[in-house]
C-alpha positions in Angstrom: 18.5 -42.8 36.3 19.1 -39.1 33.9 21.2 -41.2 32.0 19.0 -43.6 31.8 16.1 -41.5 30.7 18.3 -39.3 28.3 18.9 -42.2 26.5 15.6 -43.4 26.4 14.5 -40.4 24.9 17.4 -39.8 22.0 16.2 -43.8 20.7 12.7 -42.6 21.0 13.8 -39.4 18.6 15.9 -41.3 16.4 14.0 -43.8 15.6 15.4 -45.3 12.5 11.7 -46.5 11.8 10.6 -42.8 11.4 13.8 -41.3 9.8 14.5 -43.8 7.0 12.9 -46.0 4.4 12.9 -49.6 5.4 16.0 -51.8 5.7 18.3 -48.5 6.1 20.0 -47.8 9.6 21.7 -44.8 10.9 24.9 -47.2 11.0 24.4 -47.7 7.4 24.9 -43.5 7.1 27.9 -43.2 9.1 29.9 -43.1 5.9 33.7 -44.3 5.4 35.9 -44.0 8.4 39.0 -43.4 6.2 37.0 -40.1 5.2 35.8 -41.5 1.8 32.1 -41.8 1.1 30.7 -39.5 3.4 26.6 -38.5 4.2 25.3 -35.6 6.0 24.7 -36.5 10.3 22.4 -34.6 12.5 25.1 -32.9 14.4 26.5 -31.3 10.7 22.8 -28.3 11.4 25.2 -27.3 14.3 27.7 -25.4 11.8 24.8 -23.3 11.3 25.3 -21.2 13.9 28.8 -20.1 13.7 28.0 -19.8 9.9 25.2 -17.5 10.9 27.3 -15.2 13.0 30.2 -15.2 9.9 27.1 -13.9 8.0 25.7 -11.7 10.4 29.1 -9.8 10.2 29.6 -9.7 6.4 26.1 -7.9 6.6 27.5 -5.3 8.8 30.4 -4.7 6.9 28.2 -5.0 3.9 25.7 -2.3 5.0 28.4 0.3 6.5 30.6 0.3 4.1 28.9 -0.5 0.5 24.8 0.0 1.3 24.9 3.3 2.9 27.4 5.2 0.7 25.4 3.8 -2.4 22.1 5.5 -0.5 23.6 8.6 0.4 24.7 8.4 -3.7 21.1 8.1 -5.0 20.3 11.0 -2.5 18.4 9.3 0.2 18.9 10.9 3.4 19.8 9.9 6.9 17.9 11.9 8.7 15.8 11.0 12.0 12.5 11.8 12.8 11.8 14.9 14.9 12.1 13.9 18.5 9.8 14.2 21.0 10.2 16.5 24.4 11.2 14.9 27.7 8.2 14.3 29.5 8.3 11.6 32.5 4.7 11.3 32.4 4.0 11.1 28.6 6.9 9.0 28.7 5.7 6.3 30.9 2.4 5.7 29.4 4.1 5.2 26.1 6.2 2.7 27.1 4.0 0.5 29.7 0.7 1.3 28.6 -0.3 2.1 25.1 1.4 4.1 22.4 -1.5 5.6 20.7 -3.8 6.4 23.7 -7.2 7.4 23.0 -9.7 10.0 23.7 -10.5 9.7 27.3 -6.9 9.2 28.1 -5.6 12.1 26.2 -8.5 14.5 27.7 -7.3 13.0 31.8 -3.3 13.7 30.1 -4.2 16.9 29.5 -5.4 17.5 32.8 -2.5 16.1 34.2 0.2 18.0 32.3 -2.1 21.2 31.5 -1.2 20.6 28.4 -3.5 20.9 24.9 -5.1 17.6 23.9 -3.1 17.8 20.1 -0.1 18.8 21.7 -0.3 15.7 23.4 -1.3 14.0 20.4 1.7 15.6 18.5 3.9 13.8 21.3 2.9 10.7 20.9 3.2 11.2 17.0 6.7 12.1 17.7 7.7 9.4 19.8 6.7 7.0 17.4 8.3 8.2 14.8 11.6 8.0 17.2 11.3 4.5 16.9 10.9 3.3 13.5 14.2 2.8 11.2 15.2 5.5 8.4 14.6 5.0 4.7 18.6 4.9 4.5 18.4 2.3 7.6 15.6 0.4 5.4 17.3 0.8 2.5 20.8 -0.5 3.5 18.8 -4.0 4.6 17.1 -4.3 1.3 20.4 -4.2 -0.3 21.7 -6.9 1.5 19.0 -9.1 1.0 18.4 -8.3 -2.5 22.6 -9.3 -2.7 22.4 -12.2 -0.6 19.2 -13.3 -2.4 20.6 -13.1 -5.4 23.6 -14.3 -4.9 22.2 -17.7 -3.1 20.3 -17.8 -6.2 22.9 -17.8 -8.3 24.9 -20.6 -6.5 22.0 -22.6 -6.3 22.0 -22.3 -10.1 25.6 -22.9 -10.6 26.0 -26.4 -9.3 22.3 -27.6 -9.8 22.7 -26.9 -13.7 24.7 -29.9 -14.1 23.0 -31.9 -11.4 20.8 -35.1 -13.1 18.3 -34.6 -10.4 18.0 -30.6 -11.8 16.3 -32.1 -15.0 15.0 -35.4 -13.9 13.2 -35.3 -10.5 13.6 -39.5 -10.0 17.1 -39.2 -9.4 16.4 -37.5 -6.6 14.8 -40.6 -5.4 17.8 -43.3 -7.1 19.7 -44.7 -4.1 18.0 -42.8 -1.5 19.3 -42.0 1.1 22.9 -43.2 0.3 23.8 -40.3 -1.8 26.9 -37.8 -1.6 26.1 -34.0 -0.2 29.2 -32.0 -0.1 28.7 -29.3 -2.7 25.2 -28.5 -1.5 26.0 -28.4 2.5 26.8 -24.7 2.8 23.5 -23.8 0.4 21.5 -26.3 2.6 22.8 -24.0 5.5 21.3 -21.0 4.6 18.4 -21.4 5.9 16.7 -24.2 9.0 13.2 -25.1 9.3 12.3 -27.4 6.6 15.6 -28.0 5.1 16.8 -28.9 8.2 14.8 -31.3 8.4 15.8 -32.6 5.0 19.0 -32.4 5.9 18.5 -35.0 9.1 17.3 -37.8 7.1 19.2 -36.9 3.9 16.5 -35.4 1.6 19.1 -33.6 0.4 19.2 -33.3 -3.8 15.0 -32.8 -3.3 15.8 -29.8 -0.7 18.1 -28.0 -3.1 15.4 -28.1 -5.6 12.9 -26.7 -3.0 15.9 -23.8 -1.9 16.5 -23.3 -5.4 12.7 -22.6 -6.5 11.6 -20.6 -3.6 15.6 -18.1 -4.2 14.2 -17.5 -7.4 11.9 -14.2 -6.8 13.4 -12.8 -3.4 15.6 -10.7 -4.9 13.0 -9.1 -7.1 11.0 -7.9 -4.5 13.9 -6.3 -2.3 15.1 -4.5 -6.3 11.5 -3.0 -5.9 12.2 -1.6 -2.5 15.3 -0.5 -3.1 13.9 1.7 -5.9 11.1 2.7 -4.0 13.5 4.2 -1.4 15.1 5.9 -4.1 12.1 7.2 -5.7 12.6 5.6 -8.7 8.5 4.8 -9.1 8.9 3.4 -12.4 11.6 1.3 -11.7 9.9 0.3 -8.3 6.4 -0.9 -10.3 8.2 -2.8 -12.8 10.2 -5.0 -10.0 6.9 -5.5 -8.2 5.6 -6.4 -11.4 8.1 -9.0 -12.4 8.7 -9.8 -8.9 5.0 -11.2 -9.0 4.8 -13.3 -11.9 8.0 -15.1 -10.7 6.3 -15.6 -7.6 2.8 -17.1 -8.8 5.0 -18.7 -11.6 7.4 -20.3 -9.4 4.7 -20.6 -6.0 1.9 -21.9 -8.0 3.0 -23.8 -10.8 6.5 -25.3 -10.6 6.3 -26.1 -6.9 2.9 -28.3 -7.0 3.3 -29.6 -10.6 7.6 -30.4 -10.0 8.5 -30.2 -6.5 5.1 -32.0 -5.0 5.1 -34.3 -7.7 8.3 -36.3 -7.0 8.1 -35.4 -3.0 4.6 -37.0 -3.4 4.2 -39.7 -6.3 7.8 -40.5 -7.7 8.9 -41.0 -4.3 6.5 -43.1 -3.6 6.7 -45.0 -6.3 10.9 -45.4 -6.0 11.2 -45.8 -2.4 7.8 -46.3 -1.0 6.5 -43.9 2.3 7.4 -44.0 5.8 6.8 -42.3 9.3 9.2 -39.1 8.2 7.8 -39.3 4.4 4.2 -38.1 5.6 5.6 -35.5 8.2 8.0 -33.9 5.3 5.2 -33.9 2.5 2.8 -32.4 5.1 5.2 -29.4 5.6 5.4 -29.4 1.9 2.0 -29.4 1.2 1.3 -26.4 4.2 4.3 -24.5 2.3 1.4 -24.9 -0.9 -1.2 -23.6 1.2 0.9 -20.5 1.8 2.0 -20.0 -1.2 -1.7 -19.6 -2.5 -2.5 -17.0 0.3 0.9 -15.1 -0.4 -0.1 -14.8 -4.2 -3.3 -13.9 -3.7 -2.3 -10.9 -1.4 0.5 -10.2 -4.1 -2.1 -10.4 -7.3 -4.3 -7.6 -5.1 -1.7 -5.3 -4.1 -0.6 -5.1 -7.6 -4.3 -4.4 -8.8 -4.4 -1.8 -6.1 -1.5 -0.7 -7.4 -2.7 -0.6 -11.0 -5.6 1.6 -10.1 -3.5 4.2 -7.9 -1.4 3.6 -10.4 2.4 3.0 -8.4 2.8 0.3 -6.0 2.6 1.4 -2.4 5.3 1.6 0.0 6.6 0.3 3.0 5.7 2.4 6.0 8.3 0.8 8.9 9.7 4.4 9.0 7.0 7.0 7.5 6.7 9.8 9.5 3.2 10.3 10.7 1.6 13.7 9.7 -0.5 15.7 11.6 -3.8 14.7 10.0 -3.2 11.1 10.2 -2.7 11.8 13.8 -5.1 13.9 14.8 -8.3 13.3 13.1 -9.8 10.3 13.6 -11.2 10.0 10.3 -7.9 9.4 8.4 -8.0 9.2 4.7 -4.9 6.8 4.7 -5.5 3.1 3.1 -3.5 0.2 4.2 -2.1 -1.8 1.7 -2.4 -5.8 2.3 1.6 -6.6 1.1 4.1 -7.0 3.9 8.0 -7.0 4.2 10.2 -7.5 7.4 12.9 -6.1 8.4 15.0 -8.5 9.3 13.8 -10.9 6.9 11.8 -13.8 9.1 8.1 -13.1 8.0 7.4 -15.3 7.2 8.5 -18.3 5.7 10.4 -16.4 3.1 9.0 -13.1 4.9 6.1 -12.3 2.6 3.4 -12.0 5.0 4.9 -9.9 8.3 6.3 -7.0 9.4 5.7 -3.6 8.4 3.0 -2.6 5.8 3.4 -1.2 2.2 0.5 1.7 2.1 -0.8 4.3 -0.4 -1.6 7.6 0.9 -4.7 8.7 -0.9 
């Protein structure tokens, strides 16, 4: 009977009728069995994972020995925030009840410990500050994206330039989905969500167009945090800068008017639509949507940035001063433009995360 029902579901999943254009069968896919002619399977997403672990080390590596001695170069420090006193008490409302208690709690706190209510604010300040990363810590990870952006990039470039389907957006549609995918399977790998799924059913010369596009301003934005955290202002507004028209460029006007036009009307046109055509153009079409949100957060940080006149910075690790703290009228103004630090915001990590802010 589980067998029964396990199979029942995988023919339910794999329908070919929702996968693949008409008259094409997963059988027809299978490829050569003398190891000729070969197309991408389903079970092929499963070399992500050991790939992602080989990559997870080579960032190690990569940030021990090349990031952090090119930090401690620039002068960018390693050291900690000042850490907080033991205190059991302190210590357990922190971390099961709130980490930024307010005034009625602090006033029963200082009760408690017969302590001074900014003492006990100057704790919690503190602790905080014990767990947010260094700039060095911060630092080393924007180097390694800003290298493993670029780099991707770069690939992406390399084989695409003398791809037909680089310049003319119907061949990616020409003998769909029979078409050849070895030089872009470790590029389609970097990254799951919706290239995976244009990897199952073979999208595959359209999904290193969409990879390509989307590679193109990454590495800008992590060269303007990795001159921010080495106080190179200048250097950090002009990356933003540039980092920003490549965005809106790229987001706003090559996406809908390239990408969505052959995911949406030359495909249509060449192979015709089908149960997995609408899902894919739907995820391509909320992709749009995000990309209009993302620019217009990018377009009024770098106004704000304009009339403060740097761009603002990214506050994972800013120590907390004693007036942000304790007055409860702050002057500080949060900025609207995000980063992560590890790099999953977001699809593409734009919107989540950590904050860039401007202390006024």
């Amino acid at each position: 009977m589980a067998a029964a029902a396990v199979a029942a579901v995988r023919a339910w999943f794999w329908n070919e009728r929702f996968w693949l254009p008409h008259n094409v069968t997963w059988a027809d896919l299978a490829g050569e069995p003398d190891g000729g002619l070969q197309y991408p399977r389903a079970s092929h997403v499963l070399s992500a994972f050991p790939l992602a672990l080989g990559i997870f080390a080579v960032r190690l590596l990569f940030e021990r020995f090349i990031a952090k001695p090119c930090a401690i170069n620039l002068g960018i420090q390693d050291s900690g925030a000042h850490r907080a006193q033991p205190n059991a008490i302190l210590e357990k409302v922190f971390t099961s009840i709130t980490k930024s208690p307010d005034g009625k709690r602090l006033e029963g706190l200082s009760k408690q410990l017969d302590w001074d209510v900014r003492k006990i604010q100057r704790w919690f300040r503190h602790r905080r500050n014990q767990d947010k990363p260094t700039t060095i810590t911060k630092f080393c990870e924007s180097m390694w994206r800003f290298t493993f952006y670029l780099s991707i990039f770069l690939y992406g470039i390399r084989f695409l330039w003398t791809a037909p389907w680089f310049w003319d957006t119907r061949q990616c549609w020409y003998s769909y989905p029979f078409q050849d995918f070895l030089i872009m399977f470790v590029h389609h790998l970097a990254t799951i969500g919706l290239i995976t799924f244009s990897y199952m059913n073979n999208m595959v010369r359209v999904g290193t167009l969409v990879l390509c596009l989307h590679d193109a301003s990454d590495f800008l934005l992590e060269a303007a945090k990795l001159a921010n955290y080495a106080k190179y202002q200048r250097l950090c507004d002009a990356f933003f800068m540039l980092f920003g028209v490549v965005f809106i460029v790229t987001r706003l006007g090559i996406y809908p008017f390239w990408i969505l036009n052959t995911t949406l009307f030359e495909s249509w046109e060449l192979i015709g639509p089908y149960p997995s055509w609408w899902l894919f153009n739907g995820l391509l079409v909320t992709l749009q949507i995000l990309h209009v949100i993302w620019s217009y957060l990018i377009v009024r940080t770098a106004y704000k940035a304009l009339v403060r006149g740097k761009v603002s910075k990214d506050d994972r690790s800013d120590v907390e001063s004693s007036s942000e703290e304790e007055d409860v009228t702050s002057n500080s103004t949060k900025g609207v433009f995000s980063t992560s630090s590890n790099g999953s915001n977001r699809i593409n990590g734009h919107v989540a995360g950590g904050q860039w802010t401007e202390e006024e």
